[in-house]
C-alpha positions in Angstrom: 11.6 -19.6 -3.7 9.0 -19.0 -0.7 10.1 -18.3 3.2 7.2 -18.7 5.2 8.0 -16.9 8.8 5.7 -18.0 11.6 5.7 -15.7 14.2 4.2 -15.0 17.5 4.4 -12.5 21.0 2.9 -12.0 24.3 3.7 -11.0 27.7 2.7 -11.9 31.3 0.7 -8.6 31.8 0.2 -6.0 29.2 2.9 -4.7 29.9 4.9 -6.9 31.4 7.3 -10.1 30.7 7.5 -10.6 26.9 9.1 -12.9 24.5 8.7 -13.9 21.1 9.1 -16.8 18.9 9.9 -17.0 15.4 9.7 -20.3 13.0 11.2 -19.9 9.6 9.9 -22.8 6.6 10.3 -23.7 2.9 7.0 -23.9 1.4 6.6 -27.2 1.8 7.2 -26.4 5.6 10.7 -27.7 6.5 12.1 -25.8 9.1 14.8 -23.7 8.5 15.4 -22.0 11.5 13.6 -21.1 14.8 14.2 -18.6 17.4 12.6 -18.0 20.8 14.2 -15.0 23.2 12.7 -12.5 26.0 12.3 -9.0 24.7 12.2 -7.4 28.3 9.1 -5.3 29.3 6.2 -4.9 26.4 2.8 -5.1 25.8 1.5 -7.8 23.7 0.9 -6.1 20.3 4.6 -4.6 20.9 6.1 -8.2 21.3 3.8 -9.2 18.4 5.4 -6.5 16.6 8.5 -7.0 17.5 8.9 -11.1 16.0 7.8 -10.0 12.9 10.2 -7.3 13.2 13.0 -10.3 14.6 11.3 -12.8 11.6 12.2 -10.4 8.5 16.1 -9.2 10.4 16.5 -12.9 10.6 15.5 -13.8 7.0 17.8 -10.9 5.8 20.9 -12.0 7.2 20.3 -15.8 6.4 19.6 -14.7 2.6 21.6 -12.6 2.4 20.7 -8.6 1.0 20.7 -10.2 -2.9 19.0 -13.1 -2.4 16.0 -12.0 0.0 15.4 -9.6 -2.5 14.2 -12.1 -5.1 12.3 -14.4 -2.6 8.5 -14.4 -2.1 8.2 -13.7 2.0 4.8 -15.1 3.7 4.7 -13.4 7.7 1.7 -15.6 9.5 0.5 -14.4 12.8 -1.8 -15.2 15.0 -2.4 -10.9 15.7 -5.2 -9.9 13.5 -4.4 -6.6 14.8 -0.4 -6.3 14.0 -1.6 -8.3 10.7 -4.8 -5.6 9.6 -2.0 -2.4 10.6 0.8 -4.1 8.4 -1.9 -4.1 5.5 -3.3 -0.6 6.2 -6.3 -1.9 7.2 -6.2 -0.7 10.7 -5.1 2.4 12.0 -2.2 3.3 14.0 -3.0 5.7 17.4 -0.1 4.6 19.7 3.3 6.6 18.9 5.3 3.3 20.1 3.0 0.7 17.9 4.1 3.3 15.2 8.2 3.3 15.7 7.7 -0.7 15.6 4.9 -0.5 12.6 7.9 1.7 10.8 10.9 -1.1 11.6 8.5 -3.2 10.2 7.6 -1.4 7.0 11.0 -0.4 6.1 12.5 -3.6 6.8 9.5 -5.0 4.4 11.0 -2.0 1.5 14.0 -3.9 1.6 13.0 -7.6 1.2 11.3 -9.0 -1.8 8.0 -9.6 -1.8 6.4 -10.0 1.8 3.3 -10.9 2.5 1.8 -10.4 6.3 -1.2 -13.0 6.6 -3.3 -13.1 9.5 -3.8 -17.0 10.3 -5.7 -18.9 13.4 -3.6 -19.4 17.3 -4.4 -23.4 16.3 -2.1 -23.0 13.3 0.4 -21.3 14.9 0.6 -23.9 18.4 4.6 -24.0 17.5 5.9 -20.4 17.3 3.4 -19.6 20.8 5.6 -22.5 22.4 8.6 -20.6 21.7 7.3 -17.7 23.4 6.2 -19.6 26.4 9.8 -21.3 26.2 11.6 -18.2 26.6 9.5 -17.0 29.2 9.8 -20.1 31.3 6.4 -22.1 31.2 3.7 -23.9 29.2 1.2 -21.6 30.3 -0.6 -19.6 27.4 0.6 -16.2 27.6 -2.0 -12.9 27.4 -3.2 -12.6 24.4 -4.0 -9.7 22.2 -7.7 -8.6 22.0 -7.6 -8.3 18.2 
């Protein structure tokens, strides 16, 4: 079985406002579950960070430990950045990016197989409305420079 977890983050200023939003899908892309909510005061690689961070908590506890264990996990963000440091293709300066990058890894340890997948902002229009939503507007948010 493949999860596919669409996520996205940004703020209103860097820092400032964030949110994230987080769309859970089958492989054949029913949703199973999505999720928007304000994260309080971040920049916008930290929300990005933190709804893939949100995405693979949220996967866990719908699976269940067992389960999750045997799926095949697909992360797709619209962050090249967050995407390239999850894949040790980039480097990690910032000591925050790195608590978040290290939520993120060890919460990967514990999952099946996860996959993060850097994909374009037009295929993810759906999880960037969620993020708007929580913040209160239709207006794109800031938007990382990676």
């Amino acid at each position: 079985m493949k999860t596919i977890i669409y996520t996205d983050g940004g703020s209103r200023g860097n820092p400032g406002p964030s949110a994230i939003g987080v769309i859970l899908t089958n492989e054949k892309g029913t949703v199973i579950k999505e999720y928007s909510e304000k994260i309080g005061r971040a920049t916008n690689n930290e929300a990005e960070y933190e709804a893939v961070i949100f995405g693979l908590q949220k996967a866990k506890l719908l699976f269940g430990k067992k389960r999750v264990k045997t799926m095949n996990i697909e992360v797709r963000m619209d962050s090249e950045f967050v995407a390239k440091q999850l894949n040790g293709e980039y480097k990690i300066l910032d000591r925050k990016i790195e608590q978040l990058f290290l939520k993120a890894w060890n919460l990967k340890v514990e999952l099946g197989k996860v996959k993060f997948v850097h994909i374009s902002r037009e295929k993810n229009i759906e999880a960037d409305k969620l993020v708007n939503r929580a913040l209160g507007s239709k207006k794109r948010l800031n938007q990382s420079l990676f």
